[in-house]
C-alpha positions as CSV (number, residue, x, y, z in Angstrom):
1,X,22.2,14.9,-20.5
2,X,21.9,18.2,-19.4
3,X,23.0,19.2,-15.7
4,X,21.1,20.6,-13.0
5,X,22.5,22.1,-9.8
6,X,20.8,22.1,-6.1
7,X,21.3,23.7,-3.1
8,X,23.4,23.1,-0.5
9,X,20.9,21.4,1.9
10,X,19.5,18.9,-1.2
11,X,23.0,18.0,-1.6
12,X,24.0,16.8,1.4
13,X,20.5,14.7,1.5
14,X,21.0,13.1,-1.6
15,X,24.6,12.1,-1.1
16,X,23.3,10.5,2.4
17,X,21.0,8.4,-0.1
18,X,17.8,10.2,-0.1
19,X,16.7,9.6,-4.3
20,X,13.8,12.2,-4.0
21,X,14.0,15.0,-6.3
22,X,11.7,17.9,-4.8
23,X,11.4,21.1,-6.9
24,X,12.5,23.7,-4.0
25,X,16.1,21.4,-4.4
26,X,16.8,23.4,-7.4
27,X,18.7,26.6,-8.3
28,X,16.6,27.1,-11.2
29,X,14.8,23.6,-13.0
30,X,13.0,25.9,-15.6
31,X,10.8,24.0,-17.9
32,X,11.5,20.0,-18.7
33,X,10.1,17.0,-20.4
34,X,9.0,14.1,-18.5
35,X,11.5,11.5,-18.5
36,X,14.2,13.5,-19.2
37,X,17.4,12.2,-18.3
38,X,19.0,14.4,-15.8
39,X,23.0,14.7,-14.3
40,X,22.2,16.0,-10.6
41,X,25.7,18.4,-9.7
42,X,26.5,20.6,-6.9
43,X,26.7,24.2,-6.4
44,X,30.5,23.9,-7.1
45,X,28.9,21.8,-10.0
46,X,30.5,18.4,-8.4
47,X,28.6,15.5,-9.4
48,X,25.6,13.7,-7.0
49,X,23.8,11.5,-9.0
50,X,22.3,10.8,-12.1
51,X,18.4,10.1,-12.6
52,X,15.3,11.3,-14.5
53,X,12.1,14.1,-14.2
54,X,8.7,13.0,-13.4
55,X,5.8,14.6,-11.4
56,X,4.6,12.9,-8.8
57,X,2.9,14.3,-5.5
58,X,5.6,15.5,-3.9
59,X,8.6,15.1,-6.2
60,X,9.6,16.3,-9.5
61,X,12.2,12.8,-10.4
62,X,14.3,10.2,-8.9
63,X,18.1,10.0,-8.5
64,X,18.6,6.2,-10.1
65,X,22.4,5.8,-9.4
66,X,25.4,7.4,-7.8
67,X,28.2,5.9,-10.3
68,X,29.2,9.1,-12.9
69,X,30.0,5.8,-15.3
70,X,26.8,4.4,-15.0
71,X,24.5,4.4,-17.8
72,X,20.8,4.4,-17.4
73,X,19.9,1.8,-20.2
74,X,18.3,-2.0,-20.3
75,X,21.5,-3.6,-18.7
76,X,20.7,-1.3,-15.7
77,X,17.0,-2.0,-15.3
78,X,17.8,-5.6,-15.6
79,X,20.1,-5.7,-13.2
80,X,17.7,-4.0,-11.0
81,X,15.3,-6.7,-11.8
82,X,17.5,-10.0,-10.4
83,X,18.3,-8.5,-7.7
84,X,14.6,-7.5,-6.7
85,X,14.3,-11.4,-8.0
86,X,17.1,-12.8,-6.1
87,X,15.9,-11.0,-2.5
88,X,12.7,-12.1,-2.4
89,X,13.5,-16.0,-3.1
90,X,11.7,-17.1,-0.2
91,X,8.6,-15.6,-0.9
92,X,8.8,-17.7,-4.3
93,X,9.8,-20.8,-2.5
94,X,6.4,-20.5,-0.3
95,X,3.4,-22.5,-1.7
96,X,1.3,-20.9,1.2
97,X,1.5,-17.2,-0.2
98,X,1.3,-16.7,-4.1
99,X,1.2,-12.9,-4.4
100,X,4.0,-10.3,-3.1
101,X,5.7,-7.4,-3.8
102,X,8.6,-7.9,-6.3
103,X,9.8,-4.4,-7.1
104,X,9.4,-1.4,-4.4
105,X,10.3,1.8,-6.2
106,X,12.9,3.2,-4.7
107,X,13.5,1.0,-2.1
108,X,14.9,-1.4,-5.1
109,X,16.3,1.2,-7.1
110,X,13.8,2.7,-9.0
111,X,11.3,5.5,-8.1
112,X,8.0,5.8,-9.5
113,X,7.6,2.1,-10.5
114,X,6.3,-0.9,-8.5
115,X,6.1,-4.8,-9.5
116,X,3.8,-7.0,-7.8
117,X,3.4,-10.7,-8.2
118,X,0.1,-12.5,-8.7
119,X,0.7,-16.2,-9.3
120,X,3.2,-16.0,-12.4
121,X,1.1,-12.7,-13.0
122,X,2.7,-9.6,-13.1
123,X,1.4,-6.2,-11.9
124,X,3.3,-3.1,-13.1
125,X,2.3,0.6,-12.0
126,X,3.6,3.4,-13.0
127,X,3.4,6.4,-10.6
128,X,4.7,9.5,-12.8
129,X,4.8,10.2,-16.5
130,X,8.4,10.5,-16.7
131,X,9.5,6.6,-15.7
132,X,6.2,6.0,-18.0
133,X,7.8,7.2,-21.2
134,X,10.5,4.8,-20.3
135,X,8.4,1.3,-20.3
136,X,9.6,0.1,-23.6
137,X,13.0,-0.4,-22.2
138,X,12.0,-1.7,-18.8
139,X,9.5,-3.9,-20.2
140,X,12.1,-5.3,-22.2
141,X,14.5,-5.4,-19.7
142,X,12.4,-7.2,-17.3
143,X,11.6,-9.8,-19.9
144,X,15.0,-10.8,-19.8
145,X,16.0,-10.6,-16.2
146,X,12.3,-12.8,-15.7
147,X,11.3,-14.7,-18.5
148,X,9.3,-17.3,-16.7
149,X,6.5,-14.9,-16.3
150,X,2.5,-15.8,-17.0
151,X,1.5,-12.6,-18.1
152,X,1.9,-8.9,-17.7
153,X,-0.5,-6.1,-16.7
154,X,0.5,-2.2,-15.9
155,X,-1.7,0.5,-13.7
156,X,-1.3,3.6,-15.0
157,X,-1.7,6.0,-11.6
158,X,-0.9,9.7,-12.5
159,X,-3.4,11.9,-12.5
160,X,-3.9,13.1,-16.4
161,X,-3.2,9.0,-18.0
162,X,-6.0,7.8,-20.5
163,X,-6.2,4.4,-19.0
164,X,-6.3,2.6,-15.6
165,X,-5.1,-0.7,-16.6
166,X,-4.1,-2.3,-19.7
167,X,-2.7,-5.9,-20.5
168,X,0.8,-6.0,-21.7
169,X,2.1,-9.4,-22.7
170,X,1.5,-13.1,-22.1
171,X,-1.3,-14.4,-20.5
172,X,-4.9,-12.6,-20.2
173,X,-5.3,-12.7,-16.2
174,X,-8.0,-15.0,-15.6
175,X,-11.2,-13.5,-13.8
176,X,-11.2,-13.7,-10.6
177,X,-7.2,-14.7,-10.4
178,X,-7.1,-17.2,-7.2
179,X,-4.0,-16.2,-5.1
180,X,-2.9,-17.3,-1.8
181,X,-2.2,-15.7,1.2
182,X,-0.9,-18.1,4.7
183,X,-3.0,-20.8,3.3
184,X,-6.1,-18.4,2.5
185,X,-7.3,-18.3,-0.7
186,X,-8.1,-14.7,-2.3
187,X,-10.5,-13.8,-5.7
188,X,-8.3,-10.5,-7.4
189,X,-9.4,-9.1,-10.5
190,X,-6.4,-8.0,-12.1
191,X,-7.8,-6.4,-15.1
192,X,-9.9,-4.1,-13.3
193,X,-8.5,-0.4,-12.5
194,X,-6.1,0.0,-10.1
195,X,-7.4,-2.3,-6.9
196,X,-7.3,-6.2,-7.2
197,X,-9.2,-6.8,-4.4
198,X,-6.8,-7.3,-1.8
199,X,-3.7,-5.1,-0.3
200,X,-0.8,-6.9,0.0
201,X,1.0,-4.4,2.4
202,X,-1.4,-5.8,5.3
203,X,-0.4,-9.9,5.1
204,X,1.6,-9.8,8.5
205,X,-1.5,-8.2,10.0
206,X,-3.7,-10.5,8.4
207,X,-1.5,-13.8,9.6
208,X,-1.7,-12.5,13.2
209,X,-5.6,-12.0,12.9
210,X,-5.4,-16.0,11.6
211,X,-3.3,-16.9,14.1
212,X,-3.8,-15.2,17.2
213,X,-6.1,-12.5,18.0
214,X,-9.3,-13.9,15.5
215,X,-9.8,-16.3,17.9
216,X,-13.7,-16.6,19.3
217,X,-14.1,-12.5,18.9
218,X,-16.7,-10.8,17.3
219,X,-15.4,-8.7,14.8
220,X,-15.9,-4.8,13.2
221,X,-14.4,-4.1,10.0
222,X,-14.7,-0.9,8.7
223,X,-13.8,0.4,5.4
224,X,-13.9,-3.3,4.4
225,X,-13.5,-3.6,0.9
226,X,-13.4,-7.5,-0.1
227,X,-13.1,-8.4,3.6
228,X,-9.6,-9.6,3.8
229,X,-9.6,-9.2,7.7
230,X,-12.6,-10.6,8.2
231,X,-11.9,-13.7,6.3
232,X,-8.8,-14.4,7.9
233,X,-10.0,-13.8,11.0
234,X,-13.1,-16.5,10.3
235,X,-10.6,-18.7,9.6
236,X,-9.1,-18.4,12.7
237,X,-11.8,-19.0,14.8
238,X,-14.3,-15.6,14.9
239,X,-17.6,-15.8,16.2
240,X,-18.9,-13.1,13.5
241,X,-17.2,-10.4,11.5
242,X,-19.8,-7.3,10.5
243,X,-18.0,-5.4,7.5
244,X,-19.0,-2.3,6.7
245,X,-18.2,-0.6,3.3
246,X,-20.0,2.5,1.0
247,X,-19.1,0.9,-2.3
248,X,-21.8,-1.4,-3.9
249,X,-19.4,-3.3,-5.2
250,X,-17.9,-4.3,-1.4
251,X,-21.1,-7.0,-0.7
252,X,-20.8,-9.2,-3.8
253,X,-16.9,-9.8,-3.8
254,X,-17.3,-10.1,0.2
255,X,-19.6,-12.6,-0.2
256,X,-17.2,-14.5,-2.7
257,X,-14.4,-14.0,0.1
258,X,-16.1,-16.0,2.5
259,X,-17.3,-19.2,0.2
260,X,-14.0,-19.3,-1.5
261,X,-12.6,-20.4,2.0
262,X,-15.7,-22.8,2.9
263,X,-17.0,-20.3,5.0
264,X,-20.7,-19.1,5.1
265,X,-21.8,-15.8,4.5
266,X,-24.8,-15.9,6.5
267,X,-22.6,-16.6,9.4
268,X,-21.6,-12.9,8.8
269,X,-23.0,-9.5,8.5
270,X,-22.0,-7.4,5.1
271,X,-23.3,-4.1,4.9
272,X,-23.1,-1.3,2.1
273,X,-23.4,1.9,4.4
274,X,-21.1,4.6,5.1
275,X,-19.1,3.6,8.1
276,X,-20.1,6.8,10.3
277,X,-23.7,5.8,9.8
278,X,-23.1,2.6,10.7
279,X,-21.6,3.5,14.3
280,X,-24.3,6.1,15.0
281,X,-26.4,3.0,14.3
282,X,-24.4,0.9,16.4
283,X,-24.1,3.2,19.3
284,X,-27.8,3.6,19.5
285,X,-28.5,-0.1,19.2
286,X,-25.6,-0.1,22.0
287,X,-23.6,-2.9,20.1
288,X,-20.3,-3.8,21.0
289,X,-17.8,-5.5,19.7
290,X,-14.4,-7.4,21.2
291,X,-12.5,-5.8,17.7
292,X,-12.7,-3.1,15.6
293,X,-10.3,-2.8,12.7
294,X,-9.8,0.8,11.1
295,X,-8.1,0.9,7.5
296,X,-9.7,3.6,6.2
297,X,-8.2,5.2,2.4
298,X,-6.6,8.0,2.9
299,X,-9.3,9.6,0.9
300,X,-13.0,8.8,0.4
301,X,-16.2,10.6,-0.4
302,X,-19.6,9.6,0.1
303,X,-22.8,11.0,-0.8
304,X,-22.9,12.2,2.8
305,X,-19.3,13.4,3.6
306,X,-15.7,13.9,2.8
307,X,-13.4,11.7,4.8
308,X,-9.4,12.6,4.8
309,X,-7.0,10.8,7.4
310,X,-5.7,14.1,8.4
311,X,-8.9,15.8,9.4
312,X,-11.3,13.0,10.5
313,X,-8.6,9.9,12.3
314,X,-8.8,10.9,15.7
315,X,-13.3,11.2,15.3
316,X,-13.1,8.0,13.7
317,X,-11.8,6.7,16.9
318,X,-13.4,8.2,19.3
319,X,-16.9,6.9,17.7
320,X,-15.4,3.4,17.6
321,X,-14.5,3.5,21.0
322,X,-18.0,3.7,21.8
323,X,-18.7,0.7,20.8
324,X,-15.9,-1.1,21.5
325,X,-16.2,-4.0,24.2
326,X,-14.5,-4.0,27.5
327,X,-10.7,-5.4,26.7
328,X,-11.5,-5.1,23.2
329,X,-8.6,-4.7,20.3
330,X,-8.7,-1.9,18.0
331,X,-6.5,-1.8,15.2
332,X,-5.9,1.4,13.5
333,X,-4.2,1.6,9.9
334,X,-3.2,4.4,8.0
335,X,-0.9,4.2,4.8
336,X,-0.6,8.0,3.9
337,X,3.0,8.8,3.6
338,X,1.9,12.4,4.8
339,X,1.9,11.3,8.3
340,X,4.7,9.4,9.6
341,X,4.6,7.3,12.7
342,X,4.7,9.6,15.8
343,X,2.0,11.8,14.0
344,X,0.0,9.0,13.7
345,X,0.1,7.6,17.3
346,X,-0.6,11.1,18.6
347,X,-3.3,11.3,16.5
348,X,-4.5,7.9,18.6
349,X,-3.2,9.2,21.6
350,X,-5.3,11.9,21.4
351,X,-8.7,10.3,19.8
352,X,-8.2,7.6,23.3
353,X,-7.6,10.9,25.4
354,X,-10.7,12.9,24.2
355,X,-12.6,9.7,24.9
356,X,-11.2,8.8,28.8
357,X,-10.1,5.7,27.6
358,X,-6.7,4.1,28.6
359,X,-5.1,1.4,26.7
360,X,-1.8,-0.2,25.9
361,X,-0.1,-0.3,22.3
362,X,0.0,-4.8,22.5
363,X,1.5,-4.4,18.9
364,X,2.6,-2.5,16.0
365,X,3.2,-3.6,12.4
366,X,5.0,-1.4,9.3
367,X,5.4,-2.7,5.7
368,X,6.2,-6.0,5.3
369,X,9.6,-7.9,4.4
370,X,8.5,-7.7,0.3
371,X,8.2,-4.0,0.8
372,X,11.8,-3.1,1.0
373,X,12.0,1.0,1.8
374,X,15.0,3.2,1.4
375,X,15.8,4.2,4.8
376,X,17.0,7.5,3.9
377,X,13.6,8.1,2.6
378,X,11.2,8.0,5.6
379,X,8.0,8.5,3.2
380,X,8.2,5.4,1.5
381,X,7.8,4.0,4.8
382,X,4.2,4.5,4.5
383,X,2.2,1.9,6.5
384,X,1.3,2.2,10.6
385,X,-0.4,-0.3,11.9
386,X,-1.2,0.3,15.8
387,X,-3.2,-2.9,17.6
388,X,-4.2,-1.7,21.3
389,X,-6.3,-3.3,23.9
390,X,-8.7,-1.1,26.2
391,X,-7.8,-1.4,29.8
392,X,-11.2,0.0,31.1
C-alpha cells in the first residue's frame, strides 16, 4: 500500500474527521490507478488514515478508516453494511414508506457509494471509478451482511462509464416498481438510467405538503418530473396542481402519478413546456397561484436556454413571485452541494429583495433521517429546502 503524505492544513481536517481527499492536500500524488489502496501519513510521515483513489467532482478518494490495523477487505464492508442495516430499523418496520436510503456514502462510512431501498429492491450507485473497481467485494459483502434482498441493480454515475444501469443479482425489478411513501403509492422504474421517478431526499417535504400546507391551495410545480409534490399535495386536499416540466417524458408518468392514488388527471393541469415560458405565460394571463414549489436540477438545458442554480436561482424567483398569490407559500429547493445553506438563502434574500417583496422563512427542511451526513463534511449536506410565506 503505498503512502502518501499531505500538508499540514489537510491533516488537521482529516484527523477532525473530514474523509474527503482533494488533490491540492498532497505534497506530490503523481500519477495513480483508480481504486488504489492508499496509507494517508503526515508530513512527519505519522499515520491519518487509510482509504482509496477515485475521481469524483471535487475529490480524488476517500479516507475509509482511521484504525493503522484495520484492513480494507469483505469483513470491513460488511460490517459497514449492518450497521447502515441496524440504524435505519425503523424505516423497515414502517408499512407506510417502502423505499429509503440504506447506505449514505460517507456519512456511513464509505465515500463514493450509496444504497437505496426499493421494496426488497436494492439500488447501488457508484459515484467514482475507483470504489467501482471494488464492487466484487462489496457486492459480496453486502450479500452476506443482507441476504434477504429481492434483487439488485447498480447506477453507474461517472462521467466516462459504458452503462447507466445494469441488473446485478436476484429479482428483475418489475416495471413500474410500486413503492410507498406516507401511505402514497409511487410508479419507479428501476431499470431505467439513473432517475426512478421519484427523489427520496424530499419525503419530509412531501409529508408536510400531505399533511399540512396542500390543504384547499392551488398549486405550481415547476421542474416537476413525475409530480411527486403535486400528488401528495392532492392527496391532502389541493384544489389543482399545474406541473410544469421540458421533458416529454414528465406528462405520461404524471398522469400515472395521479390514477395510481384514485386521483384524476383532468382535475389537474400537466404541461411539457420549459418552465420560464410557462411564467411569461402565466404573468401575462395574470395567473396566480397560493403555492409555488421550485426544485429545479442543478443543471438543465432546453432548446431555448441553459439553466444552472448558480446563475439563474435568484431570476427564477423573482419571475415566480409575480405570480404568486397574496400570502402565498413558495418553496425553494436546491440540492447542489456547491452552495451551502447561507449561500442559498441569500440567494432568496436577494431574488425577494430585487422583487419588494417581504416574507417570513415559516420552515426549513435538510436531508432527511435515512440520509445520515458526516458532519465534518458540510458538502454531503447537500439539500435546502426554504418554505416562506409572502407578507404583502
Amino acid at each position: 500500500m503505498r503512502k502518501l503524505q499531505v500538508k499540514t492544513l489537510a491533516a488537521n481536517r482529516l484527523r477532525n474527521g473530514y474523509q474527503a481527499l482533494e488533490e491540492y492536500d498532497f505534497k506530490s500524488l503523481g500519477d495513480y490507478t483508480e481504486g488504489e489502496a492508499v496509507e494517508i501519513v503526515d508530513e512527519k510521515n505519522k499515520f491519518i488514515g487509510k482509504g482509496y483513489l477515485g475521481k469524483e467532482n471535487r475529490t480524488v478518494g476517500w479516507i475509509l478508516t482511521t484504525d493503522k490495523e484495520e484492513s480494507i477487505d469483505s469483513v470491513f464492508y460488511d460490517r459497514q453494511f449492518r450497521i447502515a442495516h441496524k440504524a435505519r430499523s425503523a424505516f423497515y418496520a414502517d408499512d407506510s414508506t417502502t423505499a429509503f436510503r440504506l447506505f449514505n456514502a460517507d456519512g456511513d462510512g464509505i465515500g463514493g457509494i450509496t444504497v437505496d431501498y426499493y421494496d426488497g429492491f436494492y439500488i447501488f450507485s457508484w459515484f467514482n471509478k475507483g470504489i467501482y473497481t471494488h464492487k466484487e467485494e462489496i457486492y459480496q459483502a453486502f450479500k452476506v451482511a443482507i441476504p434477504d434482498f429481492k434483487g439488485i441493480v447498480e447506477k453507474v454515475r461517472f462521467s466516462d462509464a459504458t452503462l447507466e444501469s445494469k441488473h446485478v443479482d436476484g429479482e428483475v425489478p418489475p416495471e413500474p416498481l410500486i413503492i410507498k411513501e406516507n401511505g402514497i403509492q409511487y410508479a419507479t422504474y428501476i431499470n431505467e438510467g439513473w432517475m426512478t421517478g421519484i427523489f427520496l431526499d424530499q419525503r419530509n417535504v412531501r409529508r408536510k405538503l400531505m399533511e399540512d400546507w396542500g390543504t384547499g391551495k392551488t398549486i405550481l410545480n415547476t421542474f416537476s418530473y413525475t409530480g411527486a409534490f403535486s400528488v401528495a399535495a392532492a392527496m391532502g386536499g389541493a384544489v389543482k396542481t399545474v406541473n410544469i416540466d421540458a421533458a416529454n417524458r414528465s406528462k405520461a408518468k404524471t398522469i400515472e402519478q395521479f390514477e395510481l392514488n384514485g386521483l384524476k388527471p383532468d382535475d389537474h393541469e400537466i404541461r411539457v413546456i420549459d418552465v420560464f415560458d410557462y411564467l411569461d405565460y402565466a404573468k401575462k394571463h395574470d395567473l396566480k397561484f397560493d403555492m409555488i414549489i421550485l426544485d429545479p436540477p442543478t443543471f438543465a438545458r432546453t432548446k431555448k436556454r441553459k439553466f444552472t442554480v448558480e446563475k439563474d436561482y435568484v431570476g427564477l424567483i423573482q419571475d415566480a413571485l409575480e405570480v404568486l398569490a397574496d400570502k402565498g407559500m413558495l418553496i425553494a429547493s436546491s440540492n447542489t452541494w456547491k452552495l451551502n445553506r447561507d449561500d442559498f438563502y441569500e440567494m432568496v434574500n436577494e431574488a425577494f429583495d430585487n422583487k419588494n417583496v417581504d416574507a417570513y422563512l415559516l420552515d426549513e427542511y435538510k436531508l432527511p433521517e435515512d440520509f445520515k451526513i458526516n458532519e465534518q463534511y458540510p458538502e454531503s449536506d447537500y439539500l435546502k429546502v426554504m418554505v416562506l410565506e409572502k407578507t404583502n
